[in-house]
DRENDO-670268 format. One record per residue: x negated, y negated, z negated of N, C-alpha, C in turn. Coordinates in steps of 0.05 Angstrom, whole numbers, padded with zeros to 5 digits, always signed. Layout:
<atoms>
XYZXYZXYZ/...
</atoms>
This chain:
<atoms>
-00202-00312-00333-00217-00288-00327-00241-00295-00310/-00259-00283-00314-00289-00277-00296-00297-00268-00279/-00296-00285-00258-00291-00261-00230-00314-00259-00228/-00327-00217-00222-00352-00214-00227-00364-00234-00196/-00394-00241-00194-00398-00258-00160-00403-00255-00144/-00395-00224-00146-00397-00215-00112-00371-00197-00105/-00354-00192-00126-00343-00178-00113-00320-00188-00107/-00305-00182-00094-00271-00205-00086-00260-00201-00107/-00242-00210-00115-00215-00212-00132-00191-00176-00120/-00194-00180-00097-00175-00166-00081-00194-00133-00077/-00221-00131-00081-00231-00115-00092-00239-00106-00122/-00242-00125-00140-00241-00120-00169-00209-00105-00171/-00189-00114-00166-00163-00105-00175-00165-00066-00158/-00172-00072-00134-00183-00045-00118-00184-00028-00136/-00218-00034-00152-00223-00017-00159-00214-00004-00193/-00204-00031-00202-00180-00022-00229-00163-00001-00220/-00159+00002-00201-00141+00025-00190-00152+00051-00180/-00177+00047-00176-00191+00068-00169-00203+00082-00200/-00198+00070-00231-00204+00071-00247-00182+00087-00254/-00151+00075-00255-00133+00080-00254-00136+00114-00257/-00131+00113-00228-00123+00139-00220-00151+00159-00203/-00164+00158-00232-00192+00172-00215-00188+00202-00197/-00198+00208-00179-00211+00225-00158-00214+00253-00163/-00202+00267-00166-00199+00298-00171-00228+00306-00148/-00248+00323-00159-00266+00331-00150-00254+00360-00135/-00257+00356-00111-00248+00381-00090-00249+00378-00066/-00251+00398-00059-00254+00401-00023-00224+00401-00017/-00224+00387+00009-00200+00378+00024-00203+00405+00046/-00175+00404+00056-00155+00428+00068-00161+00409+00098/-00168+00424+00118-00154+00414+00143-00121+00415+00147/-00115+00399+00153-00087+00403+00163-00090+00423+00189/-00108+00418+00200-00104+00425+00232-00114+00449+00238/-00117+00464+00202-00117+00497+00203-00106+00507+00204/-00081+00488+00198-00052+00510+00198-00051+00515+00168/-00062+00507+00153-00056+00509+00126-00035+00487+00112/-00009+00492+00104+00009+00469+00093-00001+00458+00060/+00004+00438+00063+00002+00427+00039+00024+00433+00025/+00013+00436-00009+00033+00441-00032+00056+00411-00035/+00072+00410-00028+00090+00393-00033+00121+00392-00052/+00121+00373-00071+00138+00377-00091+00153+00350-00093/+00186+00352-00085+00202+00320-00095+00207+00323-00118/+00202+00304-00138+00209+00299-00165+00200+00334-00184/+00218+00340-00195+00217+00362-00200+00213+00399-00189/+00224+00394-00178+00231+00415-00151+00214+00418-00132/+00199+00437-00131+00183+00455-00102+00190+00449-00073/+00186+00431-00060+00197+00433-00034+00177+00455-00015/+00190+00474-00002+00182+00494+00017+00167+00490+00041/+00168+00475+00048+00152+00470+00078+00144+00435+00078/+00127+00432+00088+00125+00403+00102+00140+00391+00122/+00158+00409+00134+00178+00402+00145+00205+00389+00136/+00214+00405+00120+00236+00388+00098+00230+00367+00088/+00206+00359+00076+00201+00329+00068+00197+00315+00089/+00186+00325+00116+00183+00301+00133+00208+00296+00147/+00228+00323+00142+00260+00308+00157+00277+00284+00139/+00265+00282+00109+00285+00273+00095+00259+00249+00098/+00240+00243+00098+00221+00215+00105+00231+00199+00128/+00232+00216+00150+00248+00203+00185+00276+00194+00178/+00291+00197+00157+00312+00179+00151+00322+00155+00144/+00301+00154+00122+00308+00121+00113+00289+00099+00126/+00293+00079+00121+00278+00048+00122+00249+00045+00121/+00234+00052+00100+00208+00045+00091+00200+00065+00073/+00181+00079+00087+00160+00101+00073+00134+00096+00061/+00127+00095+00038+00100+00091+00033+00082+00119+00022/+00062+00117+00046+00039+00132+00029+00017+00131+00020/+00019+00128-00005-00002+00121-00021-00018+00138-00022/-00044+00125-00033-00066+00133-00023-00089+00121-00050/-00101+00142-00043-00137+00133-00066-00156+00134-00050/-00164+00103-00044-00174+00087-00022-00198+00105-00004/-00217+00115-00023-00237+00124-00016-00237+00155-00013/-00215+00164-00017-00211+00196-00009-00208+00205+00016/-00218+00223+00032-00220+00225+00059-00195+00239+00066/-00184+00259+00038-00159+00279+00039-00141+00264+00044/-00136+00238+00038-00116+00230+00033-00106+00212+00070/-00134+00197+00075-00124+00190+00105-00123+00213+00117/-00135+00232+00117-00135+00257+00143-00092+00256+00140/-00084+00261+00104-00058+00265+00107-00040+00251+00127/-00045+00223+00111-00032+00203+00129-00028+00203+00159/-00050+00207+00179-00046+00211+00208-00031+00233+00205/-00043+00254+00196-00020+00287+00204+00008+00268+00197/+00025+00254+00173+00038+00247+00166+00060+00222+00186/+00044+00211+00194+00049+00187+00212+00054+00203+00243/+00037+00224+00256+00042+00234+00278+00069+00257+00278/+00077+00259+00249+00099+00277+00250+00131+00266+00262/+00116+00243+00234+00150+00222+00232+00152+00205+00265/+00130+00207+00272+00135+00195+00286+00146+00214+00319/+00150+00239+00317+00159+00254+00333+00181+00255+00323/+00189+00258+00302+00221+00251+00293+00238+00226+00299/+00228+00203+00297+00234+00175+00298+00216+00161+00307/+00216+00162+00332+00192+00146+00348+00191+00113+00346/+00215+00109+00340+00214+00070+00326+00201+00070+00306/+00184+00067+00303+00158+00071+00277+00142+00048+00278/+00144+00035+00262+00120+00009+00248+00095+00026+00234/+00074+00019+00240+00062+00022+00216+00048-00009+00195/+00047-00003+00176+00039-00035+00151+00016-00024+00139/+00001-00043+00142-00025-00033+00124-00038-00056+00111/-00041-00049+00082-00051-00060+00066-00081-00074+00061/-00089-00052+00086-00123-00053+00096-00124-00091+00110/-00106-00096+00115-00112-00120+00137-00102-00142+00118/-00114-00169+00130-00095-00195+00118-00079-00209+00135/-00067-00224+00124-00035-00229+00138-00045-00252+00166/-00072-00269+00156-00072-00284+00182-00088-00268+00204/-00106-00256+00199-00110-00238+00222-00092-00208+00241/-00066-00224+00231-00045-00192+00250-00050-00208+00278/-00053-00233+00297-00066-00238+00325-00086-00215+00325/-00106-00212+00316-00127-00198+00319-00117-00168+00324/-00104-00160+00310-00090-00131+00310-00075-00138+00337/-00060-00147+00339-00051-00146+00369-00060-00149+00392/-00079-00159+00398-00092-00156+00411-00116-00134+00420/-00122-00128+00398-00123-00091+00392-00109-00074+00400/-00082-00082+00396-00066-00063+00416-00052-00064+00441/-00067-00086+00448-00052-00097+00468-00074-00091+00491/-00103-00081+00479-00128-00069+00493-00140-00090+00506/-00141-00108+00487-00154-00136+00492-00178-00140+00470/-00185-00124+00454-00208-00121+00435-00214-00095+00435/-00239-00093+00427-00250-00064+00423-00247-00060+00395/-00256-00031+00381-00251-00035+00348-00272-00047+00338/-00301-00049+00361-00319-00071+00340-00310-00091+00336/-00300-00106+00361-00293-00132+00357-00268-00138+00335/-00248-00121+00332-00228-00119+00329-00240-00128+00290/-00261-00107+00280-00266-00101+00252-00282-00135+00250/-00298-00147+00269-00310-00166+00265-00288-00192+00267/-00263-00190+00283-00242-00213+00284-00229-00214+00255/-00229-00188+00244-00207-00186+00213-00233-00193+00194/-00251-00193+00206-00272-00190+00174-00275-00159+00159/-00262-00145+00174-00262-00121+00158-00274-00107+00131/-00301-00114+00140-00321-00102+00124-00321-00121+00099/-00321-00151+00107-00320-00158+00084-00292-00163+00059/-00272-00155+00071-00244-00158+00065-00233-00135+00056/-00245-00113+00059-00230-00086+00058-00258-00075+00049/-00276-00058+00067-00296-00047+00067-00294-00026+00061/-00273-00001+00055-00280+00025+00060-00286+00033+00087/-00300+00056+00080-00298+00070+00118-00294+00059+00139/-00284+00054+00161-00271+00040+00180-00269+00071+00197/-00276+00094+00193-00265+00120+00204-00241+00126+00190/-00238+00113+00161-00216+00127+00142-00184+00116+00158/-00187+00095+00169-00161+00084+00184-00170+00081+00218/-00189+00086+00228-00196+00084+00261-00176+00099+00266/-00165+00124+00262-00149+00147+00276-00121+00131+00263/-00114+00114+00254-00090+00098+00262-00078+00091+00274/-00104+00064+00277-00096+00042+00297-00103+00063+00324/-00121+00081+00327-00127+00087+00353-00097+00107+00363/-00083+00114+00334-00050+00132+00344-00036+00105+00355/-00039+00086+00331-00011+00063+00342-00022+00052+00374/-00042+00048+00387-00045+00038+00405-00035+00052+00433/-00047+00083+00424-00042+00100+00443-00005+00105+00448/+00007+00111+00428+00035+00110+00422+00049+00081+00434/+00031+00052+00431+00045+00034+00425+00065+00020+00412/+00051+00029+00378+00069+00025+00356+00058-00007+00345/+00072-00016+00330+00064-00045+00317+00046-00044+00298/+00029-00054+00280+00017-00051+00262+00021-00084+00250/+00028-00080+00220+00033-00108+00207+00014-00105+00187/+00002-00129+00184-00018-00133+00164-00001-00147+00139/-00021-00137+00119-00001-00142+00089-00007-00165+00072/-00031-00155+00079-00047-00162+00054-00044-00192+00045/-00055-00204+00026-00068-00233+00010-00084-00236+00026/-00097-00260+00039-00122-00264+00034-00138-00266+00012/-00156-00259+00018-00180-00251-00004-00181-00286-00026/-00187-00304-00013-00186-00338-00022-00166-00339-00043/-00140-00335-00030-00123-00346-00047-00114-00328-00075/-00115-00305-00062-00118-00287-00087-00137-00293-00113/-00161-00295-00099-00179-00306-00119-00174-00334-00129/-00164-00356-00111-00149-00391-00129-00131-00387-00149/-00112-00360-00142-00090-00366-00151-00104-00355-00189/-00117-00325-00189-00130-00323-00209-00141-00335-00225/-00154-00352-00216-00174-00375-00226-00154-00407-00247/-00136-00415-00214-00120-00445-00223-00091-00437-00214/-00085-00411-00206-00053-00416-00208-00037-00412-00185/-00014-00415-00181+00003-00423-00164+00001-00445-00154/+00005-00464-00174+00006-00496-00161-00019-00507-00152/-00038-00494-00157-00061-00501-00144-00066-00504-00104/-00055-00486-00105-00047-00476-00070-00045-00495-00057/-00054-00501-00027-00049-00527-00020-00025-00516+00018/-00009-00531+00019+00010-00525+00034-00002-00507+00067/-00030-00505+00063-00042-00489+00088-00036-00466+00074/-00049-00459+00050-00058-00425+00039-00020-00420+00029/-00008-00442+00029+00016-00415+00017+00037-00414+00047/+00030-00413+00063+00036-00404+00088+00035-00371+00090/+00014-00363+00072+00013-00334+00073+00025-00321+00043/+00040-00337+00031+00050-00320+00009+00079-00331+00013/+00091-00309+00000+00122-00318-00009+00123-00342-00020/+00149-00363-00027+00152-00381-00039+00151-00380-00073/+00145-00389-00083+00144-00388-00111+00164-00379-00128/+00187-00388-00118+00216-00374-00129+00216-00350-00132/+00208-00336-00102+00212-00306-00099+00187-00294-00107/+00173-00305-00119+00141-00289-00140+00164-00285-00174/+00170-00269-00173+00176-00259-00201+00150-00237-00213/+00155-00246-00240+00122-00229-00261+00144-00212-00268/+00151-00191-00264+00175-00171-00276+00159-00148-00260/+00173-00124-00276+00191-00117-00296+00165-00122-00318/+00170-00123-00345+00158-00131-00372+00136-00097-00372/+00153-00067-00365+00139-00040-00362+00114-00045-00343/+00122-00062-00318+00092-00067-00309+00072-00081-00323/+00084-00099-00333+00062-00120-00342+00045-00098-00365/+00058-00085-00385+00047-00070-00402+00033-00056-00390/+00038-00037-00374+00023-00016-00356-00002-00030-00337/-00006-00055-00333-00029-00068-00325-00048-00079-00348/-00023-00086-00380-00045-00092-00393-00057-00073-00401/-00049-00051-00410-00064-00030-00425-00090-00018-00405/-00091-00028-00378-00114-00011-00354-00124-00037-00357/-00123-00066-00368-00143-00090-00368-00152-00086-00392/-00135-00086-00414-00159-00071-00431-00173-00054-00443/-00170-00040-00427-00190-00008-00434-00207-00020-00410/-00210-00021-00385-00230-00038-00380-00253-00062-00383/-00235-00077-00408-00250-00100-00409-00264-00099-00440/-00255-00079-00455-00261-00070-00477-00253-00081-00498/-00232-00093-00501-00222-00112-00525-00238-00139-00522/-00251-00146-00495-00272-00171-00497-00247-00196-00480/-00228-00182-00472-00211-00208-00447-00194-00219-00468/-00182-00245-00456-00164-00255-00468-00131-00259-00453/-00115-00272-00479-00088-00273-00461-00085-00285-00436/-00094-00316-00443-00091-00322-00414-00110-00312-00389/-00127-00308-00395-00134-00287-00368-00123-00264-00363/-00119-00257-00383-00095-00226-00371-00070-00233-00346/-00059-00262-00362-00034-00269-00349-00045-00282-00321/-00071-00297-00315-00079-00306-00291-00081-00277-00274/-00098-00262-00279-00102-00226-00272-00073-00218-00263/-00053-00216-00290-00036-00210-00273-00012-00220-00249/-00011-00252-00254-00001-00265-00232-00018-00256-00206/-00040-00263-00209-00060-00256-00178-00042-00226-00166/-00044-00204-00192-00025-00172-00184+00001-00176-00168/+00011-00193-00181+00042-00192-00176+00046-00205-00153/+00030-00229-00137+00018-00238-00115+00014-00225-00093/+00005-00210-00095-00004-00182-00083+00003-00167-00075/+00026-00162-00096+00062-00150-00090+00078-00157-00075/+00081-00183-00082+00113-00192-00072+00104-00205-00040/+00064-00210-00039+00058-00220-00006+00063-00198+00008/+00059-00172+00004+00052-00148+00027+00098-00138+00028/+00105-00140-00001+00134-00139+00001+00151-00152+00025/+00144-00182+00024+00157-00193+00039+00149-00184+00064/+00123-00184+00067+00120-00182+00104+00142-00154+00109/+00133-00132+00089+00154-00109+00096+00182-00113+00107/+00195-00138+00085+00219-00134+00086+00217-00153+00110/+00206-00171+00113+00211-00188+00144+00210-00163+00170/+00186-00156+00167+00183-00135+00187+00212-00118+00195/+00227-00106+00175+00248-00091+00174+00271-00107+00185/+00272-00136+00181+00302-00153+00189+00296-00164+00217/+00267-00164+00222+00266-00166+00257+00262-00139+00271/+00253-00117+00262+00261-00096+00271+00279-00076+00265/+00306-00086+00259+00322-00062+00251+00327-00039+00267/+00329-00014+00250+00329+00018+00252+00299+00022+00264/+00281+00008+00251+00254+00023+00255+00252+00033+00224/+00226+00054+00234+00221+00057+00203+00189+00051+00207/+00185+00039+00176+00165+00026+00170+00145+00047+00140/+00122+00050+00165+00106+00071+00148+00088+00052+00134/+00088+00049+00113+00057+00030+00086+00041+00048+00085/+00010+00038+00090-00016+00057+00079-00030+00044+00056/-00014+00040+00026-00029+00027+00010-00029+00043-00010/-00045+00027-00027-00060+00044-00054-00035+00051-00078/-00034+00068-00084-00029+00078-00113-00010+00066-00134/-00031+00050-00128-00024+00035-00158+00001+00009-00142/+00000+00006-00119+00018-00014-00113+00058-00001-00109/+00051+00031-00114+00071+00040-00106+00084+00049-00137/+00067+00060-00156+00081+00081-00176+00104+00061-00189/+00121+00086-00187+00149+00082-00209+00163+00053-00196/+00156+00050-00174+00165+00032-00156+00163+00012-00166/+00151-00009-00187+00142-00028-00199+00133-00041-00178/+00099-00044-00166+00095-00066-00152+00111-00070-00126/+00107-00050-00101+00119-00060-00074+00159-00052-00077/+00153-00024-00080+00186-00023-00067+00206-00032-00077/+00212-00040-00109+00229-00056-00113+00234-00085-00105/+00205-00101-00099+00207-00124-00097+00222-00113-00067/+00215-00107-00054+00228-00097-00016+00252-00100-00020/+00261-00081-00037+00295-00075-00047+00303-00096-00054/+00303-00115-00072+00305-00147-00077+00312-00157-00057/+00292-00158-00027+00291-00178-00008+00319-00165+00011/+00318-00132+00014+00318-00123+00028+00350-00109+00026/+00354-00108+00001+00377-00085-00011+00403-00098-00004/+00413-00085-00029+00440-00099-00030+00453-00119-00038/+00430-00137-00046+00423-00173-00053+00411-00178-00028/+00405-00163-00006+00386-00180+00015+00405-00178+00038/+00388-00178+00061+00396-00174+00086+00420-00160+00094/+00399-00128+00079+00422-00105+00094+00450-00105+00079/+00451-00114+00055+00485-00129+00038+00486-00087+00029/+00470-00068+00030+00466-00045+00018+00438-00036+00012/+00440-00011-00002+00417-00001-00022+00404+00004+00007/+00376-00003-00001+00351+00009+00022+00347+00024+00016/+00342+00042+00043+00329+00078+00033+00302+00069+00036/+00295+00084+00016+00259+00079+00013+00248+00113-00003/+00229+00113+00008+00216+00145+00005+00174+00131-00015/+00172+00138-00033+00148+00139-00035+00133+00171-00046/+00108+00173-00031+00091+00193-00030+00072+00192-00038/+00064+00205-00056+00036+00193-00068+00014+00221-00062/-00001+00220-00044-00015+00236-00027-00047+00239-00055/-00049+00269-00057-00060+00288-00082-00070+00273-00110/-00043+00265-00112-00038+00253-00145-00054+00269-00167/-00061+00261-00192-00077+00272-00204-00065+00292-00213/-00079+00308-00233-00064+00334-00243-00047+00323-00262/-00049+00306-00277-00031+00287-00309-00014+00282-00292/-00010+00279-00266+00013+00261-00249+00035+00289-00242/+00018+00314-00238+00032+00326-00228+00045+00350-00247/+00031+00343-00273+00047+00353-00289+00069+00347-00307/+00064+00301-00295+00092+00300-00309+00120+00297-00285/+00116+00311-00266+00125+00302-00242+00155+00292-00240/+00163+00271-00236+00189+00258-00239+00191+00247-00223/+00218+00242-00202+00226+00216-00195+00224+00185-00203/+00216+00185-00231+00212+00161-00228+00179+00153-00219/+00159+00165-00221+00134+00155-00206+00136+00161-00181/+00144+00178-00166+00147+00178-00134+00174+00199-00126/+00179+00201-00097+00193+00215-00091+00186+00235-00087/+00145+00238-00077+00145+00261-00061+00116+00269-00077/+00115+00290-00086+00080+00291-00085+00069+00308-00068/+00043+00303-00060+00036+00317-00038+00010+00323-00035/-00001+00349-00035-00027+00355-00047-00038+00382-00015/-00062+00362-00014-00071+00381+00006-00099+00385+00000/-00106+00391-00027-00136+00392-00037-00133+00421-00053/-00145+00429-00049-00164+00459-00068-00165+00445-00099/-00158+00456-00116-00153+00445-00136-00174+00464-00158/
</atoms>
């Protein structure tokens, strides 16, 4: 595959997902009008934002997903994060926004040993992430104030892009310091792979080929199982916290990319020797999402946009 030459690897896949699951045109709801958001588990109407956030403060690892560049969707997240976190104040937060060798930098951020300029210029921010830096400031500025942890997830940008290019075995024993071991990179379930090929080629127009599909999608699944593991590490050195994810969309639906691999590490083959409770939210899913609304693409949907 062709990586376009300016943009990362870790942003090309970005924005397949921002293709994905395009942007419902609407004005966003303050939360802090006192207006609740429409919220629905699986099938069923849930009544208040309260009920979903008691049954969220229960389990292990919550993800809220998100469409990167929507302002509705982080405003959710803090209201979301400052809730649970009055319910269950052992609270992680994980974000997808950061890479795994700059979490020193984050700590020291919260340790009020960096400012957020310095803080966005130690991670590379802008060039590694580059939405907003308002769309997650009211985060890190809750976890600091609170003194909550923040774990970075992500790939680096490099290896994501090597691995696309020459592979796994290409890696040289510095860069796979930041990924799982090769064993535990499984290309599964076969439903994902299809559901990535059919969004590579309607994007690429019938012009890509197989083996770049399969380089494309190893880099995906990379991507997965790096931000997976830190989760599930995070969870076996902090047990009975709960661990909030601020990542995209497409890493959560139908529990394909992150939460199953977690459950793998984490379940009743892992650590805890039982099923992990895991909650995912997919914060103002499209209207096709919410009209097929099932348990199996999320647990929670949650819409706080004028529709």
């Amino acid at each position: 595959m062709t990586i376009p030459p300016v943009t990362t690897v870790s942003a090309f896949i970005a924005s397949l997902f921002l293709l994905w699951l395009p942007c419902d045109r609407a004005d966003a709801l303050h939360l802090e009008s006192g207006l609740e958001p429409v919220i629905y588990r699986s099938n069923q109407q849930v009544e208040s934002a309260a009920i979903a956030l008691q049954d969220l403060a229960k389990v292990e690892v919550v993800y809220l997903a998100e469409t990167h560049d929507r302002p509705a969707d982080h405003e959710a997240q803090l209201y979301i994060l400052q809730e649970l976190h009055r319910l269950r104040p052992n609270l992680a937060i994980a974000l997808e926004m950061f890479q795994r060798p700059y979490q020193l930098a984050i700590d020291r951020y919260l340790a009020g040993n960096l400012s957020e300029a310095e803080l966005q210029n130690a991670t590379q921010y802008q060039k590694r992430w580059g939405y907003p830096w308002e769309f997650y400031a009211p985060v890190l500025r809750f976890a600091k104030a609170q003194k909550l942890p923040v774990v970075a997830l992500n790939t680096p940008t490099e290896i994501t892009r090597k691995v696309s290019r020459t592979g796994l075995d290409s890696l040289t024993l510095a860069e796979r310091q930041w990924i799982p071991p090769k064993s535990a990179i499984r290309l599964e379930p076969e439903v994902y792979r299809q559901r990535i090929r059919q969004i590579y080629d309607e994007i690429h127009a019938g012009s890509s080929h197989s083996a770049d599909f399969e380089k494309f999608f190893l880099a995906q699944v990379l991507w997965d199982e790096t931000m997976a593991d830190r989760i599930a590490f995070t969870l076996q050195k902090r047990p009975n916290t709960l661990i909030v994810v601020l990542v995209g969309q497409g890493h959560v639906l139908y529990g394909d990319g992150i939460p199953n691999r977690v459950a793998r590490r984490a379940g009743s083959e892992g650590f805890l020797r039982r099923p992990l409770r895991q909650r995912s939210l997919l914060l103002n899913p499209t209207q096709a999402m919410q009209k097929e609304r099932n348990s199996a693409i999320a647990d929670y949907f949650w819409n706080t946009l004028i529709k």
